[in-house]
C-alpha positions, 0 to 999 in steps of 0.5 A: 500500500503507497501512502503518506503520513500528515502528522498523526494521519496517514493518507492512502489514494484508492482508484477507480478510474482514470482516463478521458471523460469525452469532454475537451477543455471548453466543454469541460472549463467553458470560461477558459481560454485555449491560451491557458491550456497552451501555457500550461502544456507542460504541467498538463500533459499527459496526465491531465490533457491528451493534446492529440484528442483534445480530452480532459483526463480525469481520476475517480478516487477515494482518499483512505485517512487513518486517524485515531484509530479510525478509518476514513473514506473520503468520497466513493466515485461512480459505483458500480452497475448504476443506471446513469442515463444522463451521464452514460460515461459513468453508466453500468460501470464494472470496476475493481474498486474493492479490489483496490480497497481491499489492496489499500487493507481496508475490507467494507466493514472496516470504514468508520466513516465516510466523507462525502464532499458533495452529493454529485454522481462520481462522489457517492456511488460506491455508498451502496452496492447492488445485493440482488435487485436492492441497493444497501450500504457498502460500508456497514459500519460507517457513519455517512457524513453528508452535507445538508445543504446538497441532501435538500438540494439533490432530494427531487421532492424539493423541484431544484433546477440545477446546471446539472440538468438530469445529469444526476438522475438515480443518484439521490434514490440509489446512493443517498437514500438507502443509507440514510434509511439504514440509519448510517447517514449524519446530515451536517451544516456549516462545520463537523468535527470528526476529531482533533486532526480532521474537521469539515467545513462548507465550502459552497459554491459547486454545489450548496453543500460542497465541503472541504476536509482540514487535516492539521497534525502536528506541523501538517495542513492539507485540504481535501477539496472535493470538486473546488478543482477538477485540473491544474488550470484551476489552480494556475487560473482560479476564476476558472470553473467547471461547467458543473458549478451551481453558483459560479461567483461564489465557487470562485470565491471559495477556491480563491479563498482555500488555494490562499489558505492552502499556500499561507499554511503549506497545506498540501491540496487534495482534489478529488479527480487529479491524476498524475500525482493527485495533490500539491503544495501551491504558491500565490502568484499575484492573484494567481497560485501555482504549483510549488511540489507534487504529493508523494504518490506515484503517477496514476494509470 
């Protein structure tokens, strides 16, 4: 098992995909410019844009956090067998995800709790499994924590318009409900302490309830930023958002906002799709940040 240790914490990566999405930059980054993914070719290629094909790459991943003597999942990819009509590139999966869980020495009934950044598609399918025709909870005996805000706001009863459009069909009846019906789902707002190295804390603006995990152990800091960043275009130029934000003004003030803290306290960034290396220290640049050391993992393939 390759993993890192922040303090008292170690930090294991877990992979479900990684690949193109069938989305070019301007499809995926619609407020970028090609001028900005030229200038970053070299921090770019291969490992998050195929030039050739002109595709984003991108990573499904889980975080594996040891802390006081718990084990944490930071957000559960896609899933698998999951009817995705409006996203078919995630669709029907059949992955070796627990495979690779089980590589990283965690079984399912292992996971104390799971952390989901936010309530998007490629975020909580692994919450569940299919056990015959019914979707239960994957991990038995771990308390789901889950933002509020994005459970009213991704629950269809409440009628939300979303930029996501139907994008995220099935996900709140197959990856949000069974959990919460099974009673392992702990429903947060504002910030959660889960305990002296790891708090939670929102970060809206992607999503209503998108949140950031702070790790600080002894001399240590990272963020683990969910969707605040889908490539390191987003670092190099942080107004830049993905077509996916809910709420574009804000989501660049919060990753404005967490790229600052990150570089005033050498936290290394954690996001939830990077390939390559999958985290870094970064430095302000003006206005601007970029990367100043990769995290200690291998390049992902």
């Amino acid at each position: 098992m390759e993993q890192i240790t922040l303090g008292d914490v170690t930090v294991a990566r877990v992979k479900e995909y990684y690949g193109p999405v069938g989305m070019t930059p301007a499809e995926f980054f619609p407020d970028t410019s090609d001028e900005a993914w030229q200038q970053a070719h070299p921090v770019l290629v291969p490992d998050f844009w195929d030039p050739a094909t002109n595709e984003c790459n991108t990573a499904l991943q889980s975080w594996v956090l040891r802390s006081e003597g718990r084990t944490i999942l930071v957000d559960t990819g896609v899933g698998n067998h999951k009817d995705r009509p409006y996203a078919p590139v995630w669709s029907r999966l059949d992955t070796d995800y627990l495979e690779n869980l089980a590589a990283a020495g965690v079984r399912p009934e292992d996971v104390d709790i799971v952390v989901n950044t936010h309530l998007h598609i490629d975020h909580v399918g692994w919450n569940t499994y299919l056990d015959g025709r019914t979707w239960v909870p994957t991990f038995p005996n771990a308390t789901y924590l889950m933002p509020r805000r994005d459970y009213d706001f991704w629950n269809p009863a409440n009628g939300h318009e979303t930029v996501f459009g139907r994008g995220n069909q099935n996900v709140f009846e197959d990856s949000v409900v069974p959990v919460h019906q099974a009673g392992l789902a702990e429903l947060w707002d504002g910030s959660y302490q889960i305990d002296k190295n790891l708090r939670l804390e929102s970060a809206p603006g992607h999503t209503p309830g998108s949140s950031v995990l702070t790790l600080e152990s002894g001399g240590d800091r990272a963020l683990f930023v969910g969707d605040l960043l889908h490539t390191v275009v987003q670092i190099m130029e942080p107004d830049t958002n993905s077509c996916f934000c809910e709420d574009p003004a804000q989501a660049r003030a919060t990753r404005h906002k967490l790229l600052g803290r990150a570089a005033e306290t050498n936290a290394l960034v954690f996001p939830a799709h990077l390939g390559g290396q999958g985290a870094a220290e970064v430095d302000k640049d003006g206005s601007k940040f970029a990367i100043r050391e990769w995290a200690g993992f291998s390049r992902i393939a």
